[in-house]
N, C-alpha and C positions, 0 to 999 in steps of 0.2 A: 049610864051617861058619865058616871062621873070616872067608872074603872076607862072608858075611852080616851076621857080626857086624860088623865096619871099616865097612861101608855103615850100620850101625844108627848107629854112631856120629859119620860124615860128614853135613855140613848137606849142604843141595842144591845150593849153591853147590860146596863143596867138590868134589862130584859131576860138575859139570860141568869143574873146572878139571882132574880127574883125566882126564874121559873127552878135553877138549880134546889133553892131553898124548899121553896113549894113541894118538890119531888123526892124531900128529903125525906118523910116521916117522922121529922122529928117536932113534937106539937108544945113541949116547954120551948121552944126560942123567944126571947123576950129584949128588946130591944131597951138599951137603959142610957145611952148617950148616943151621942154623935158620932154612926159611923162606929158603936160600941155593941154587940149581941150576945146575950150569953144562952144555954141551952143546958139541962140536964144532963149530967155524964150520963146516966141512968137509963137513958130515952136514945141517947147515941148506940152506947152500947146494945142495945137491947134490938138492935137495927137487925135485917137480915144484909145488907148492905156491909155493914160494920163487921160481923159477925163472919162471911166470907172474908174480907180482906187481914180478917184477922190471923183467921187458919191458913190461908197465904204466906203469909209474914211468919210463921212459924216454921212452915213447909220450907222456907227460905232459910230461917234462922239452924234450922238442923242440920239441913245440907250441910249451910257452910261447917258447922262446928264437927260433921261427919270427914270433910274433906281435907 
């Protein structure tokens, strides 16, 4: 009942920034102020998420310095 109500009261946006969060894996997130969130580098990194976009960014970063 009460997660129905919280959803009544979230826009849609809200919605998605919650579900974004939720789908993160990342389970240090700890909210300390207003609109303030902090999270483990440690739990980020250690992401499979993280972890592809990072070999990405490398993949990118050689090119250039190839070209």
């Amino acid at each position: 009942m009460v997660d129905s109500f919280k959803n009544f009261l979230m826009s849609e946006e809200d919605r998605k920034i919650l579900k974004a969060l939720k789908d993160t894996g990342v389970a240090s997130r700890k909210v300390v102020g207003r609109g303030t969130m902090t999270v483990d580098a440690k739990d980020v990194t250690s992401t499979e998420a993280f972890k592809a976009h990072s070999k990405r960014a490398s993949e990118i970063v050689r090119a250039r310095k190839a070209s």
